[in-house]
FIMARTOR-701725 format. One record per residue: residue number from 1; residue in three letters; x, y, z of N, C-alpha, C, O, CB in turn. Coordinates in steps of 0.1 Angstrom, whole numbers, plus 5000, padded with zeros to 4 digits. Glycine has a CB too. Example, Ala and Ser with C-alpha at 12.3 -4.5 7.8 and 13.67 -1.06 7.14 Angstrom:
! FIMARTOR-701725
<1 'ALA' <5132 4943 5078> <5123 4955 5078> <5132 4967 5078> <5142 4967 5085> <5113 4955 5090>> <2 'SER' <5128 4978 5071> <5137 4989 5071> <5129 5000 5079> <5134 5011 5080> <5141 4994 5057>> 
***
This chain:
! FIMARTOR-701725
<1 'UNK' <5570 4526 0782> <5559 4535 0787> <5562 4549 0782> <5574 4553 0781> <5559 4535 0803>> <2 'UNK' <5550 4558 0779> <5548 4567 0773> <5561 4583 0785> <5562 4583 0798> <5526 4568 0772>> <3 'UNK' <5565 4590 0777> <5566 4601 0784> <5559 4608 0791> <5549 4612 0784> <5569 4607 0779>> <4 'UNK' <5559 4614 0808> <5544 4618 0810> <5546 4630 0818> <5538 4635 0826> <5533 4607 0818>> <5 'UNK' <5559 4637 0817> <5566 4650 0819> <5551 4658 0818> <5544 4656 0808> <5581 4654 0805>> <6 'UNK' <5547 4666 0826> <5534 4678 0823> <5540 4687 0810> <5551 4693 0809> <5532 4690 0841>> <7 'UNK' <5529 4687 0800> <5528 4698 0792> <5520 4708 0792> <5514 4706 0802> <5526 4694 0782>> <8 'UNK' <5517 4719 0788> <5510 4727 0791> <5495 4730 0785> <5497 4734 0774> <5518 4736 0791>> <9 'UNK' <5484 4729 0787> <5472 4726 0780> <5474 4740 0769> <5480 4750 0771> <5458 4725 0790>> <10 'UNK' <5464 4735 0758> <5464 4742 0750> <5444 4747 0749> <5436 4739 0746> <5474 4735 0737>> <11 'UNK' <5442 4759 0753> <5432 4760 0757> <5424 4767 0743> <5412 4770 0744> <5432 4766 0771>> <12 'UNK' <5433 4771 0727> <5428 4773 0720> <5427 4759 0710> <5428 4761 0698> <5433 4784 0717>> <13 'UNK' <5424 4751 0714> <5428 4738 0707> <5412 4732 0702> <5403 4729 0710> <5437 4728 0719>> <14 'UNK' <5412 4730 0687> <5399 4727 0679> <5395 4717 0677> <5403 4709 0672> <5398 4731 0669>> <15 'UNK' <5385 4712 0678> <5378 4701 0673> <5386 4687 0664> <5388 4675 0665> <5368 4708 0666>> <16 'UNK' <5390 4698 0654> <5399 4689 0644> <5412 4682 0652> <5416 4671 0649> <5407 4701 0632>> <17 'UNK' <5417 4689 0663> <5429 4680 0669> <5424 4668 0676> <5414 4667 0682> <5439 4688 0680>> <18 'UNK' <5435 4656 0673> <5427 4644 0675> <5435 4638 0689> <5447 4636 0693> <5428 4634 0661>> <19 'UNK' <5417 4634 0697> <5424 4634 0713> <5416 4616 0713> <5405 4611 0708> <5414 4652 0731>> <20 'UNK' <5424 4611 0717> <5422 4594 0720> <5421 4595 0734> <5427 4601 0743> <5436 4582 0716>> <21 'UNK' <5405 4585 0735> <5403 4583 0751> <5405 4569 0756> <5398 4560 0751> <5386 4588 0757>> <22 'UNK' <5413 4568 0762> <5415 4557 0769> <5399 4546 0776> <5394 4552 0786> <5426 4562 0779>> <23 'UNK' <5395 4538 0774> <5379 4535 0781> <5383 4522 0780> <5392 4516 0775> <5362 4539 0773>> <24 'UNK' <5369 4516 0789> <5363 4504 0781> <5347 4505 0783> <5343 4514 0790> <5369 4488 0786>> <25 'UNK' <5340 4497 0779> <5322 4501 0774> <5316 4501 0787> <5305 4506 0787> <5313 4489 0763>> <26 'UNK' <5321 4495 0798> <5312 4494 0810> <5320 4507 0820> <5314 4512 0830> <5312 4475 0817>> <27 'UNK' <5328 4508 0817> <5332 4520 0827> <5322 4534 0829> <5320 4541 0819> <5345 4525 0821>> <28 'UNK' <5315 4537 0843> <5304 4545 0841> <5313 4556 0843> <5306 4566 0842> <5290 4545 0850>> <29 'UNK' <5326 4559 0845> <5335 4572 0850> <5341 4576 0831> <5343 4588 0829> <5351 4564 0866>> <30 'UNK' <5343 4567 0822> <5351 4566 0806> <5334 4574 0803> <5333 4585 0798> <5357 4543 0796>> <31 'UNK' <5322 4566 0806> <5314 4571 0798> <5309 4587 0803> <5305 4592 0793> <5304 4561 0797>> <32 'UNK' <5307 4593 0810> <5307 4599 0816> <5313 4613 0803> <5309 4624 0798> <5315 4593 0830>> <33 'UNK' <5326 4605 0800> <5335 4618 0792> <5333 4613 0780> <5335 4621 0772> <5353 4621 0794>> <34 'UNK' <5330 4599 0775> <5320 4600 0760> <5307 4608 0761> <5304 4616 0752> <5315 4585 0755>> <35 'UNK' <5298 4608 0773> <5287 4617 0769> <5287 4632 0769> <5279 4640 0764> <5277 4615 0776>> <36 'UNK' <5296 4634 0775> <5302 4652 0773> <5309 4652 0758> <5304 4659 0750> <5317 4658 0787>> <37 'UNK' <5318 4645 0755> <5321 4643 0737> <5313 4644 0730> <5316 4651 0720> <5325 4632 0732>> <38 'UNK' <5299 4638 0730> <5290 4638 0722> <5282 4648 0721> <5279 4655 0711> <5284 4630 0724>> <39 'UNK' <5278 4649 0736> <5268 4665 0735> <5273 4677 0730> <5266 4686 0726> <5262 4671 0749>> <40 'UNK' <5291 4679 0730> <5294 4689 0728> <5303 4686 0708> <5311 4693 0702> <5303 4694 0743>> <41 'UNK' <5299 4677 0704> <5301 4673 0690> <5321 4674 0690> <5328 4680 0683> <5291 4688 0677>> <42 'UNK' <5325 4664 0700> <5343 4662 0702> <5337 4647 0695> <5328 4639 0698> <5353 4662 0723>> <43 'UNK' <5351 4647 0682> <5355 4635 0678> <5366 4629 0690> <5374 4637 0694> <5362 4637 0664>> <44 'UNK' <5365 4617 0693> <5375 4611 0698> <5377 4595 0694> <5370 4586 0692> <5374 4613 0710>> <45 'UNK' <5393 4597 0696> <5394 4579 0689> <5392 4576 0702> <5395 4582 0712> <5411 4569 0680>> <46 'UNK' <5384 4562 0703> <5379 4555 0714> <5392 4544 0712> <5394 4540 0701> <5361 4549 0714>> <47 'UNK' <5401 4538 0726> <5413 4530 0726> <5404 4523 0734> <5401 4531 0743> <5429 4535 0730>> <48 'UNK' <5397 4508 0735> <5395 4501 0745> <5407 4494 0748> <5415 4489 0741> <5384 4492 0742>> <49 'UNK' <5407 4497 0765> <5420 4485 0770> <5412 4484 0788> <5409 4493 0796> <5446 4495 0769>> <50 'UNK' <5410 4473 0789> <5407 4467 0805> <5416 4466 0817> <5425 4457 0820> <5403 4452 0803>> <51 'UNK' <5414 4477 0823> <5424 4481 0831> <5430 4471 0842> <5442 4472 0847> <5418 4494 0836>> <52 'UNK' <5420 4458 0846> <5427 4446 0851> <5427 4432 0846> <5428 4421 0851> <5424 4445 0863>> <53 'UNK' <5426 4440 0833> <5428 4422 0823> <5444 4419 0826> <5451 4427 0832> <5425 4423 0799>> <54 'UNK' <5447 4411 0822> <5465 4405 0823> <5471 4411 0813> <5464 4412 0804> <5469 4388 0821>> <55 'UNK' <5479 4416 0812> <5484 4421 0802> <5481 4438 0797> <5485 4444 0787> <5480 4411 0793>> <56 'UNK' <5469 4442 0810> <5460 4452 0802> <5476 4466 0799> <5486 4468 0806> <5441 4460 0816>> <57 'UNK' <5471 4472 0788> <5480 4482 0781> <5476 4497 0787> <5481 4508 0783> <5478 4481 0765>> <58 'UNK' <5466 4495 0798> <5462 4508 0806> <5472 4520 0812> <5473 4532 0812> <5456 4504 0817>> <59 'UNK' <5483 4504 0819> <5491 4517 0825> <5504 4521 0812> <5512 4529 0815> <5500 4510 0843>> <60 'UNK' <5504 4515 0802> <5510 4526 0792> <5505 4539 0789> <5513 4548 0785> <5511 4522 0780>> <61 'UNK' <5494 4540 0791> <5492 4554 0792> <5487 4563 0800> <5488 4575 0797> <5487 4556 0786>> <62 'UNK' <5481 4557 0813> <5476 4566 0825> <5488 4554 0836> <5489 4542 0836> <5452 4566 0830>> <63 'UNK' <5494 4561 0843> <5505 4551 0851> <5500 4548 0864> <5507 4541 0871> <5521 4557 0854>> <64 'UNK' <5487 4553 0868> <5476 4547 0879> <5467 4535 0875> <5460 4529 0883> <5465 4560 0882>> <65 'UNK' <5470 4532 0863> <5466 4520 0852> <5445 4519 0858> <5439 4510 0862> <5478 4500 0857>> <66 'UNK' <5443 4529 0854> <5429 4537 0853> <5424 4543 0842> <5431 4548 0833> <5429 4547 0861>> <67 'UNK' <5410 4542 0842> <5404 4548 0828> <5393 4552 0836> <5390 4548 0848> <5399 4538 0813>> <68 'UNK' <5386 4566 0826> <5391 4568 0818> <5408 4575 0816> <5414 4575 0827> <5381 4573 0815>> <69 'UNK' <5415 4578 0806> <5425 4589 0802> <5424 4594 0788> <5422 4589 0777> <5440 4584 0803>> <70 'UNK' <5425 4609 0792> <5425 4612 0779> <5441 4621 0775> <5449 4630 0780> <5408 4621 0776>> <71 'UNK' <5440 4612 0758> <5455 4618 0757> <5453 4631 0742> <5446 4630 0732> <5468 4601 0752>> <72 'UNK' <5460 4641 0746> <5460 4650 0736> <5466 4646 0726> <5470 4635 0725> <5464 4661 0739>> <73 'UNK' <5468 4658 0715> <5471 4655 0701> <5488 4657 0706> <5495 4646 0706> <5462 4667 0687>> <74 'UNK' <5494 4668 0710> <5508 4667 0717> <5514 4658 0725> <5525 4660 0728> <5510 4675 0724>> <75 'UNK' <5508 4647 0730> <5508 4639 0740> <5504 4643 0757> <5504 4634 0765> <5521 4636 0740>> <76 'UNK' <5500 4655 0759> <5493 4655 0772> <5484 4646 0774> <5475 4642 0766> <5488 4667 0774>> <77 'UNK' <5489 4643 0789> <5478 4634 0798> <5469 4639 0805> <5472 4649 0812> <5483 4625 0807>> <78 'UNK' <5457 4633 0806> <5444 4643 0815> <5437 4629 0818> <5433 4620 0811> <5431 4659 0804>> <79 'UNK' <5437 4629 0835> <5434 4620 0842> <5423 4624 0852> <5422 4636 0856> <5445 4615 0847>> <80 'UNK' <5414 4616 0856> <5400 4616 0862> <5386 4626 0859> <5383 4638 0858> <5402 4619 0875>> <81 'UNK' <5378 4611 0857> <5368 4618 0849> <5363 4629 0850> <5361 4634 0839> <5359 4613 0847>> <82 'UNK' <5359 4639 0862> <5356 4651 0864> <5366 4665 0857> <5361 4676 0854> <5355 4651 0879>> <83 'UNK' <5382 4661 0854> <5388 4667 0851> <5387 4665 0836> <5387 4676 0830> <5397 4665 0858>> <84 'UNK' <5387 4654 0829> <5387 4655 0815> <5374 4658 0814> <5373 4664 0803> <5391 4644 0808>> <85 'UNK' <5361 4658 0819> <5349 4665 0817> <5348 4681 0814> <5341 4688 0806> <5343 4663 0828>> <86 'UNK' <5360 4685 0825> <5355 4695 0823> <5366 4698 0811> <5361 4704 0802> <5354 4704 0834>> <87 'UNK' <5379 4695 0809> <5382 4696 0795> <5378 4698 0781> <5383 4705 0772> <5385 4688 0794>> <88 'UNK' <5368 4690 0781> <5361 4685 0771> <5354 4695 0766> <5353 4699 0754> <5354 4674 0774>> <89 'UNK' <5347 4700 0783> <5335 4711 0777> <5338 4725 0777> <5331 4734 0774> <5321 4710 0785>> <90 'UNK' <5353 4725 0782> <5355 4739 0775> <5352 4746 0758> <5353 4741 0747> <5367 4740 0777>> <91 'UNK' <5350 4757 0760> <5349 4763 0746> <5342 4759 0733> <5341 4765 0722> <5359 4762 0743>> <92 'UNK' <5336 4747 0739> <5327 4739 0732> <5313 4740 0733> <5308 4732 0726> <5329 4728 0734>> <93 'UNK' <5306 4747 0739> <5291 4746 0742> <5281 4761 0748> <5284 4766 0759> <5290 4733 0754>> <94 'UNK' <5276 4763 0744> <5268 4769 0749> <5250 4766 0754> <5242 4762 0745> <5271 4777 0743>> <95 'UNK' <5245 4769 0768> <5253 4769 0779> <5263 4756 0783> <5259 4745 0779> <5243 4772 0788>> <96 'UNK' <5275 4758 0791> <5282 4749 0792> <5274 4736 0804> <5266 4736 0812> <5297 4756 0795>> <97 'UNK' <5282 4728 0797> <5279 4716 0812> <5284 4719 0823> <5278 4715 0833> <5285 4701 0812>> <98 'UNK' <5294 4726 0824> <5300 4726 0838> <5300 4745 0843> <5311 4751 0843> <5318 4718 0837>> <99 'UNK' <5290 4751 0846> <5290 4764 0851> <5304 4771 0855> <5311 4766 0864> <5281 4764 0863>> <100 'UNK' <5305 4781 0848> <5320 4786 0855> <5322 4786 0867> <5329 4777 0871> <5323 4799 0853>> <101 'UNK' <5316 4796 0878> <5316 4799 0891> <5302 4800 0895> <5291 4799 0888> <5324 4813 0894>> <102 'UNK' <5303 4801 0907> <5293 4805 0914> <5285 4794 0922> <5291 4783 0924> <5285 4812 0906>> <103 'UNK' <5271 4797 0927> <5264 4787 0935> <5260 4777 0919> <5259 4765 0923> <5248 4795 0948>> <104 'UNK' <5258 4777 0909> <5252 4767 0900> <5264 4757 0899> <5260 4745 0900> <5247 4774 0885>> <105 'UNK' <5279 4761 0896> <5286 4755 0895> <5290 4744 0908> <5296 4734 0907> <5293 4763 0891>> <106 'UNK' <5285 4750 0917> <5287 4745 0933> <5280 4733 0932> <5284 4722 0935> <5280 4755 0945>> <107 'UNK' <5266 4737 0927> <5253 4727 0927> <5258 4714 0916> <5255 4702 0918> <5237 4736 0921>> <108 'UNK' <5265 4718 0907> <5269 4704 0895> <5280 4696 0899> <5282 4684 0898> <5273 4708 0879>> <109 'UNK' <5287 4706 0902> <5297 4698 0910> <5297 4691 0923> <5306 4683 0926> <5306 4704 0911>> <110 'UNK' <5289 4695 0929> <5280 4687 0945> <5274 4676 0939> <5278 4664 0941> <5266 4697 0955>> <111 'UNK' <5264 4677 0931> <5256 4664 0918> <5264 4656 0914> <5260 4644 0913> <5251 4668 0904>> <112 'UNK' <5277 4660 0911> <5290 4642 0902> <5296 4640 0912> <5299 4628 0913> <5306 4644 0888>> <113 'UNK' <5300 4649 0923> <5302 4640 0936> <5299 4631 0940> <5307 4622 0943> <5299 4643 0943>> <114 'UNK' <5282 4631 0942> <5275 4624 0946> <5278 4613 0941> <5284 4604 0946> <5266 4627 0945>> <115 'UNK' <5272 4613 0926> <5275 4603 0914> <5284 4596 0915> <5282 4584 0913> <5277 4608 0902>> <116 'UNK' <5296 4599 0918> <5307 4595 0917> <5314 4586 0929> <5323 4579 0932> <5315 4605 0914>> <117 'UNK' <5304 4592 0935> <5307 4584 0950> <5297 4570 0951> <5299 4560 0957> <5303 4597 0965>> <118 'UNK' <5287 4574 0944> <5279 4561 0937> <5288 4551 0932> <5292 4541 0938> <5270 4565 0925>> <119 'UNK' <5290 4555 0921> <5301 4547 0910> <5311 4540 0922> <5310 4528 0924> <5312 4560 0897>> <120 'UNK' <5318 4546 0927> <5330 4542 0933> <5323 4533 0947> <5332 4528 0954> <5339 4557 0936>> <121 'UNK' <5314 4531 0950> <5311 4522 0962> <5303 4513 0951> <5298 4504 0957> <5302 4528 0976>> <122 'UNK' <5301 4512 0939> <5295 4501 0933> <5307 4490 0925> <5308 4478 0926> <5284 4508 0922>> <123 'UNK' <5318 4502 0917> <5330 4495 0916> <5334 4487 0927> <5335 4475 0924> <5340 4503 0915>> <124 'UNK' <5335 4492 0941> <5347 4482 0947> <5337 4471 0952> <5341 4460 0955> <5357 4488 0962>> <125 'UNK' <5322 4474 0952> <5313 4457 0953> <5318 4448 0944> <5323 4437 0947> <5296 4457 0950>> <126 'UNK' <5315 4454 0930> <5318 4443 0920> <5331 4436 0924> <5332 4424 0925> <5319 4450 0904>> <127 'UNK' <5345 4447 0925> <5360 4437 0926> <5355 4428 0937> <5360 4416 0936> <5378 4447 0932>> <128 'UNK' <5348 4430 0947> <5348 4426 0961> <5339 4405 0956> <5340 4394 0960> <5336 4443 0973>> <129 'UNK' <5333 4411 0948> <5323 4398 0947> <5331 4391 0934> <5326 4380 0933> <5304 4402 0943>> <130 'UNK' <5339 4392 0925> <5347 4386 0918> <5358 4380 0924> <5365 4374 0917> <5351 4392 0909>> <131 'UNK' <5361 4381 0939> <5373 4372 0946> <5364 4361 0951> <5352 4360 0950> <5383 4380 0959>> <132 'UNK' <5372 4353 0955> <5368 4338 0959> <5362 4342 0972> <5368 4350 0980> <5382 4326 0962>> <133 'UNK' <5349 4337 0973> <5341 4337 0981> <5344 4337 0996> <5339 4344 1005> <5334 4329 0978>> <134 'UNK' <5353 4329 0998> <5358 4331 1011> <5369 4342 1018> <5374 4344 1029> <5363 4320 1012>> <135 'UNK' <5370 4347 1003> <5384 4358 1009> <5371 4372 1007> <5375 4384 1007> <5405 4360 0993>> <136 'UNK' <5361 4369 1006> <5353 4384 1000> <5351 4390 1018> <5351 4381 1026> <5333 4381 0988>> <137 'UNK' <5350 4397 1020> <5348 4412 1032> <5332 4416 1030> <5327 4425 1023> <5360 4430 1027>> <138 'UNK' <5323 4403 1042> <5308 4407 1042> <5309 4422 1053> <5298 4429 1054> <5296 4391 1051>> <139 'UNK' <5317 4426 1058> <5314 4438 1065> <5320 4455 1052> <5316 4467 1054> <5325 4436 1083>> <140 'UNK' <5326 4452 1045> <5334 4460 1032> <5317 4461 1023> <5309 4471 1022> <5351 4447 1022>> <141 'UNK' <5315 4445 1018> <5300 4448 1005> <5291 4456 1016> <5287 4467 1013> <5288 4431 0997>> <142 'UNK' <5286 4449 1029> <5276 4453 1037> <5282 4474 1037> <5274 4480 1030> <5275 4442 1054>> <143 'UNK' <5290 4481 1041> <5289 4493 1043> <5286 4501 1029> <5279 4511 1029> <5301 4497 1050>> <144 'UNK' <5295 4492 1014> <5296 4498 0999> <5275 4500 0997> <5269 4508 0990> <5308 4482 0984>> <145 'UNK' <5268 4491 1006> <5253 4484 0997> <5249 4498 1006> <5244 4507 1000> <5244 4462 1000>> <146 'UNK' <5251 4500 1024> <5244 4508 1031> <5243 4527 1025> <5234 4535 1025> <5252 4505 1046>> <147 'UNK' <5261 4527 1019> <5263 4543 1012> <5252 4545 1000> <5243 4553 0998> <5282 4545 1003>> <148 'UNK' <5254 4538 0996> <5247 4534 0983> <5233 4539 0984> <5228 4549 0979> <5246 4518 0982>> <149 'UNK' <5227 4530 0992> <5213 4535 0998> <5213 4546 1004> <5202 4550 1005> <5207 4527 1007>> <150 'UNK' <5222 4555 1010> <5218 4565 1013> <5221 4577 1005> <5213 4586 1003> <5222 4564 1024>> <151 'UNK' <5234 4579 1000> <5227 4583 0985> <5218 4584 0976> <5216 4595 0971> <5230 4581 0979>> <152 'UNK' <5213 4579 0974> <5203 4576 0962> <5195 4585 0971> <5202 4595 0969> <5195 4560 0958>> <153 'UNK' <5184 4589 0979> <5175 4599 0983> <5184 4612 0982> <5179 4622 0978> <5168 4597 0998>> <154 'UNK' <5195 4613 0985> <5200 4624 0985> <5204 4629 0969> <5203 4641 0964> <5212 4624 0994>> <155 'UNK' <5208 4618 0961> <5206 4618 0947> <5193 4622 0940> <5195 4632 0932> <5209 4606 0944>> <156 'UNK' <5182 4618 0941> <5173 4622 0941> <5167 4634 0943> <5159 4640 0935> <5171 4618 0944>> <157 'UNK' <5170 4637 0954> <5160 4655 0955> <5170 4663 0944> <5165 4670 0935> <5161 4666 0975>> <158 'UNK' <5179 4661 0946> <5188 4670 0935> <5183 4674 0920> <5181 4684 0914> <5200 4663 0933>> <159 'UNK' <5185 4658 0919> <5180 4656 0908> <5162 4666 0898> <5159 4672 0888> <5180 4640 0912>> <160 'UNK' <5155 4662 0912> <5138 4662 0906> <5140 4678 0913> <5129 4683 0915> <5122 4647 0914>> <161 'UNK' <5152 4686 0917> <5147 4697 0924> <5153 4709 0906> <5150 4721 0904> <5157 4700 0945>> <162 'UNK' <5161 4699 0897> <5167 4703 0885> <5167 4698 0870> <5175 4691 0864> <5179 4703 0889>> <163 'UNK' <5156 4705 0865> <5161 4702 0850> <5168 4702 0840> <5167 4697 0829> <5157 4703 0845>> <164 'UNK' <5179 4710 0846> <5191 4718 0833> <5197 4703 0831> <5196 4694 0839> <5207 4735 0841>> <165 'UNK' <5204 4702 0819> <5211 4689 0819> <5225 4693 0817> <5230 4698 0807> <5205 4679 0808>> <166 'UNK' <5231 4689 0827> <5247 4692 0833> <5255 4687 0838> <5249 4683 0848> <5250 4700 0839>> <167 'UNK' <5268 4682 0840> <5276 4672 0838> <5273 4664 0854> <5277 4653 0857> <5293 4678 0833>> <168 'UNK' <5265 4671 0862> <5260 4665 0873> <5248 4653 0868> <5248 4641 0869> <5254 4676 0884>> <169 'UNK' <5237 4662 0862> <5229 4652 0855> <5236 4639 0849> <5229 4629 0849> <5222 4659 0843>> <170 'UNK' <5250 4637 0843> <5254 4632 0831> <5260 4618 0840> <5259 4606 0836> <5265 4643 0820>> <171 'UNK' <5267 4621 0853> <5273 4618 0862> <5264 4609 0871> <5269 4601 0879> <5278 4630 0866>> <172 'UNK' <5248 4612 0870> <5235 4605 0876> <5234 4592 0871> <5233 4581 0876> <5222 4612 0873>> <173 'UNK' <5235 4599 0854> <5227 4587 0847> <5237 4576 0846> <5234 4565 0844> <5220 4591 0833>> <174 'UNK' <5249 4580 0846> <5264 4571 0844> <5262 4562 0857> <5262 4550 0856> <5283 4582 0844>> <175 'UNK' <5259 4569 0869> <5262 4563 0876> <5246 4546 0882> <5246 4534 0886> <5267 4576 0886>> <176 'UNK' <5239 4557 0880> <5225 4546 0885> <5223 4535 0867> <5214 4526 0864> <5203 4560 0891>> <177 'UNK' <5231 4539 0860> <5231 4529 0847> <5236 4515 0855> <5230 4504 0858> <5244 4534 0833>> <178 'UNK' <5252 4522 0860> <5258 4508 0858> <5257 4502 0873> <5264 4493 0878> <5275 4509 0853>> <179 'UNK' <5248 4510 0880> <5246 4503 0896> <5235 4490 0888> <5239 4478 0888> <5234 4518 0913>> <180 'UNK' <5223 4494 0881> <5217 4482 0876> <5221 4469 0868> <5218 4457 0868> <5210 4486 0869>> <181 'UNK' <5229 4478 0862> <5239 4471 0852> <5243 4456 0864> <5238 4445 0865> <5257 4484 0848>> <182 'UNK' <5253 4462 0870> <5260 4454 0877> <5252 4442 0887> <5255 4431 0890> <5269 4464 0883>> <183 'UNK' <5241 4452 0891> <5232 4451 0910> <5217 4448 0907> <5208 4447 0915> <5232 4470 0921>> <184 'UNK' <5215 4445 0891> <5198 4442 0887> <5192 4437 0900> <5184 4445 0906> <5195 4427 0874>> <185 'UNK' <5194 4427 0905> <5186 4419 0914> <5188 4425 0931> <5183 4421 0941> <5192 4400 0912>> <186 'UNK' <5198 4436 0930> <5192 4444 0945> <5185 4453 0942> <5184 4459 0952> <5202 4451 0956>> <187 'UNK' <5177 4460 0931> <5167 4467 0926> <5172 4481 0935> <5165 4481 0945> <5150 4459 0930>> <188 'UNK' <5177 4487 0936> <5181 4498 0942> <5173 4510 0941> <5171 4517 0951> <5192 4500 0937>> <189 'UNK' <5167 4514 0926> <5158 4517 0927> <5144 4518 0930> <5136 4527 0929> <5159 4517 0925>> <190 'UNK' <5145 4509 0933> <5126 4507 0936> <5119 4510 0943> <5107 4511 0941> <5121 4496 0939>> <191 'UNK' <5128 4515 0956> <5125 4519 0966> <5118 4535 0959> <5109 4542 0963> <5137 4517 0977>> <192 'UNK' <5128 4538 0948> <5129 4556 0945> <5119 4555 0933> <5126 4557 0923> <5148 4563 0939>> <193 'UNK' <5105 4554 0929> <5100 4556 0913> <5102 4568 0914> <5109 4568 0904> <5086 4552 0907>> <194 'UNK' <5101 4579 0917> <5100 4593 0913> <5120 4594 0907> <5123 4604 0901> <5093 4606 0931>> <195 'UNK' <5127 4588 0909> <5143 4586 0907> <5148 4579 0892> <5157 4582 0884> <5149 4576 0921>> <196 'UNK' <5137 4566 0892> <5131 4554 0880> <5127 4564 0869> <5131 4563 0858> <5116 4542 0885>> <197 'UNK' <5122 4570 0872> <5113 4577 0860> <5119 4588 0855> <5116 4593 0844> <5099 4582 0865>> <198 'UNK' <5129 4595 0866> <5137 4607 0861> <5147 4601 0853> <5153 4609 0845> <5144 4615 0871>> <199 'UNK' <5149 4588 0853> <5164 4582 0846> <5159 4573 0834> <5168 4570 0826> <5175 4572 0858>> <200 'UNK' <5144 4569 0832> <5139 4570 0821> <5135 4580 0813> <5134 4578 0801> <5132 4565 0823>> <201 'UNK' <5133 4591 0817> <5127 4601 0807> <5144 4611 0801> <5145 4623 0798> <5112 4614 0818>> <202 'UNK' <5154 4601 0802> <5169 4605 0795> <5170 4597 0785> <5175 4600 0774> <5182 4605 0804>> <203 'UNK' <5164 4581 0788> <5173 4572 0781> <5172 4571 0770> <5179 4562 0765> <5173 4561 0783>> <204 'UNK' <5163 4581 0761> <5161 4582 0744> <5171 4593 0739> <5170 4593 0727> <5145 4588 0739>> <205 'UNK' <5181 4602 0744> <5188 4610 0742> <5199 4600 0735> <5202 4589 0739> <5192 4617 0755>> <206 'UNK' <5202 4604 0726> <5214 4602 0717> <5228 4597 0722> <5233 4586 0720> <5215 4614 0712>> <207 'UNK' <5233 4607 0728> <5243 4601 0738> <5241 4593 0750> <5251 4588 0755> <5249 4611 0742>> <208 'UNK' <5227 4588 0756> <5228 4581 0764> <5226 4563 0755> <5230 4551 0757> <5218 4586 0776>> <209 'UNK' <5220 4570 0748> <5215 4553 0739> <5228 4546 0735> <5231 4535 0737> <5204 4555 0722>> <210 'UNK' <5237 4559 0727> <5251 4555 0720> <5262 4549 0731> <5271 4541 0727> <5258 4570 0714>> <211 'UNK' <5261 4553 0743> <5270 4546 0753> <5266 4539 0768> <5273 4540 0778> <5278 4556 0757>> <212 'UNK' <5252 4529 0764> <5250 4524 0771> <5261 4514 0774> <5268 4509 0766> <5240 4522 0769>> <213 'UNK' <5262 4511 0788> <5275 4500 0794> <5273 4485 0790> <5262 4481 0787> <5275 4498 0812>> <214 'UNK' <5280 4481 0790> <5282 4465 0785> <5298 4462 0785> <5306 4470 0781> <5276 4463 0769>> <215 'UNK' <5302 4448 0789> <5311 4442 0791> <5318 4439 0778> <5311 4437 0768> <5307 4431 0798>> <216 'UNK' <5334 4439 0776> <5342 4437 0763> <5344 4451 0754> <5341 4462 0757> <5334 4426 0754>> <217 'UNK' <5350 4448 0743> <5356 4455 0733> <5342 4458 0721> <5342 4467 0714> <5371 4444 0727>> <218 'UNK' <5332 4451 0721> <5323 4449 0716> <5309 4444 0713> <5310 4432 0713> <5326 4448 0712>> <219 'UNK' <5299 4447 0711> <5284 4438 0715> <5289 4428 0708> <5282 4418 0707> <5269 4444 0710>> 
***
């Protein structure tokens, strides 16, 4: 296992230095910090490794054996996606994805919250319905399906009350991708078309087309 002693970020650090992100293609938290890569024109080597395959090589480099991680060109480690997000988009963009201070910054970062709190009650459904049926927790899926739903309206106004597109926006679409992805047949949206239609009128964007989710190392 890798050395993981803290180094000190290097905040004049260019494009040209080469930062490897730890992922795999269905992760909506890995993609999340490929579509901030993209929008803000960061090369990165993409390392696929499946963080609970047998053998997975994850915790060689994040020791919470989680993705995404992103590793610098020195060997610094930068762990969780909101944090390598905002990594990413330093110094890189104008206007930035992630607002310095103030109430806007408040507002994007309240938005991947959300998102993320999406993601993370849709993750532990999925682990929850890959165990043997009899060991699965109907009161655990039943509260992950109830958050779920109650987000999404709260997700929503946010959303249709903001057009800027910012790492909250980015953090939306990551997240209600892979709720379908995963949850097609509980239609989650359906209840929401004004929610349907905001997350269609992204999906021709460049970076969302380039990292749509899907299972494995490759189509």
């Amino acid at each position: 296992m890798q050395d993981f002693a803290p180094r000190p970020l290097n905040a004049q650090r260019t494009k040209s230095q080469a930062m490897k992100l730890i992922y795999t293609n269905a992760s909506p938290y890995a993609r999340k910090a490929r579509i901030v890569a993209l929008e803000d024109g960061i090369d990165l080597e993409l390392i696929w490794h499946h963080p609970t395959a047998e053998g997975s090589k994850v915790p060689d480099f994040n020791p919470l054996g989680k993705v995404p991680a992103l590793i610098l060109d020195d060997g610094t480690l930068i762990i969780d996606s909101p944090v390598i997000c905002e990594f990413l988009d330093q110094h890189e963009r104008t206007p930035s994805l992630v607002p310095a201070a103030g109430p806007d910054r408040m507002r994007v970062k309240t938005l991947e919250a959300i998102a993320d709190g999406i993601m993370d009650a849709t993750v532990a459904s999925v682990l929850e319905t890959r165990r043997d049926p009899s060991e699965r927790s109907p009161y655990w899926l039943t509260r992950w399906e109830e958050a779920i739903r109650r987000a999404l309206p709260l997700l929503e106004g946010q959303l249709l009350a903001d057009e800027s597109f910012n790492l909250g926006t980015i953090a939306s679409i990551s997240a209600l991708h892979y709720l379908d992805f995963r949850f097609p047949e509980q239609a989650y949206l359906e209840p929401h078309p004004a929610l349907s239609e905001w997350l269609k009128s992204h999906e021709n964007r460049d970076s969302i087309v380039q990292t749509m989710p899907f299972d494995g190392p490759s189509r």
